[in-house]
C-alpha positions in Angstrom: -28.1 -20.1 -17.9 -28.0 -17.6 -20.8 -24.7 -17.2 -22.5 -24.8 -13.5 -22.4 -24.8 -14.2 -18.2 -21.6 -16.7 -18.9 -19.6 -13.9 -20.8 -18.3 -12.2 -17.8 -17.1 -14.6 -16.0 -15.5 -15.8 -19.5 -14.3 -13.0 -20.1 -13.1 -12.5 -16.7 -11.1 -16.2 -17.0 -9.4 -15.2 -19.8 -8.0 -11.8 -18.5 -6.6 -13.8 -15.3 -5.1 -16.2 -17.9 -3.4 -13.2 -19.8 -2.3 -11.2 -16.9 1.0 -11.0 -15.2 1.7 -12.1 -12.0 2.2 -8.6 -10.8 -1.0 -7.3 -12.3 -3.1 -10.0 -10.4 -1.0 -9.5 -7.6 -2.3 -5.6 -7.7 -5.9 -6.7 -8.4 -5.8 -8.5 -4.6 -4.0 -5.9 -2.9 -6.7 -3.7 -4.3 -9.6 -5.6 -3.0 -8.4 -5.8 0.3 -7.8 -2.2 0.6 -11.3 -1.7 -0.3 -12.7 -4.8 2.2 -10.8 -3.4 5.3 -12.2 0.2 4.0 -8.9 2.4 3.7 -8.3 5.0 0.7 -6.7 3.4 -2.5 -3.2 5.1 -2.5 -3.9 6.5 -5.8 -6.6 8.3 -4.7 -4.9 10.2 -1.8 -4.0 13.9 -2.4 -1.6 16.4 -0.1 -3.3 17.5 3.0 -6.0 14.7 3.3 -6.0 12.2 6.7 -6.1 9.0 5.3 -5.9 5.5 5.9 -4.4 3.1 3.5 -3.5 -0.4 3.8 -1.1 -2.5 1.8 2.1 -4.4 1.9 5.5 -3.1 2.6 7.7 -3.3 -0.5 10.9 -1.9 1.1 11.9 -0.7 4.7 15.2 2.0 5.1 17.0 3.6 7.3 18.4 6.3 6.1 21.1 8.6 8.5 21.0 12.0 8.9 23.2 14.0 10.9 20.3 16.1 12.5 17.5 13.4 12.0 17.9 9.8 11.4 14.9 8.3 9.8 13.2 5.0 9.0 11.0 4.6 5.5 8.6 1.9 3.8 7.5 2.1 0.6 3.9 0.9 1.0 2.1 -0.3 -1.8 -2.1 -1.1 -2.0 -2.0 -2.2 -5.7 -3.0 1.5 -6.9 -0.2 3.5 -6.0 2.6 3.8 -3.3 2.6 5.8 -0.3 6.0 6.5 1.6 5.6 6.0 5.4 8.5 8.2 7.4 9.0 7.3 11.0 11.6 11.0 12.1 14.3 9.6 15.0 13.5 6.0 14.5 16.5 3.4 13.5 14.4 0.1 13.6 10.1 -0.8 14.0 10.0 -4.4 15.3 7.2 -5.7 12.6 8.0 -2.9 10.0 10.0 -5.3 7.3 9.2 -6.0 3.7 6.6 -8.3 2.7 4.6 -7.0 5.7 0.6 -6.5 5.6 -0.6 -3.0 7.4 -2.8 -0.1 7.4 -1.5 3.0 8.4 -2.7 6.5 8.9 -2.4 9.6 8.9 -2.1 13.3 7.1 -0.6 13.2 3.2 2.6 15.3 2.8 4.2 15.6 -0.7 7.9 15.0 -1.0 10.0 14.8 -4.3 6.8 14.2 -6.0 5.9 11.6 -4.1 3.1 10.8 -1.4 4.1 10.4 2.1 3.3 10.2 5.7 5.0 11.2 8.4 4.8 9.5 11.2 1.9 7.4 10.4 0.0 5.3 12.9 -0.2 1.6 12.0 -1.4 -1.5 12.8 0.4 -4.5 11.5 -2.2 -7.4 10.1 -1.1 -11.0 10.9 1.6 -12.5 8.8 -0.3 -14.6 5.6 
């Protein structure tokens, strides 16, 4: 083996070796996105149907006196897309730390990247 076909995966070794738990953390939520073939979160703009796929950072409900609501932050290593469920109190599955992909037509609130009333499907717990 030539060393010039050694450096990457050198180089590779020590970047894993520097990096954060977080960062690595991103890299593999990153890769699955991509294997199970959804749009990296970063990547989505306002008025596209996508489907991303990540984990579930946090889940709330948040009351409203005219429409009560139930958000996750969902996260793919890229970016984080807000998923709004309108009239819903509880999702049995829908908790933090959860795997899904969810889908759906990108609305901008406050800046950030939403969906409302996403479909999903929740991946097995790992």
């Amino acid at each position: 083996m030539a060393i010039d076909e050694r450096r990457p995966s050198l180089r590779r070794f020590l970047r894993r070796l520097a990096a954060t738990e977080a960062e690595l953390d991103a890299e593999q939520l990153q890769r699955e996105s991509a294997e199970c073939g959804a749009t990296p979160a970063g990547q989505c703009h306002r008025g596209e149907v996508v489907s991303v796929s990540g984990r579930l950072r946090t889940v709330v409900y948040c009351p409203r006196t005219n429409l009560p609501t139930l958000e996750a932050d969902l996260y793919d290593g890229s970016d984080v897309v807000t998923l709004v469920w309108l009239g819903r109190r509880r999702i049995a599955g829908i908790e933090p730390g959860r795997q899904l992909t969810a889908r759906g037509r990108v609305a901008v609130r406050d800046d950030r990247k939403v969906i409302y009333n996403p479909y999903y499907e929740l991946e097995s717990p790992r």
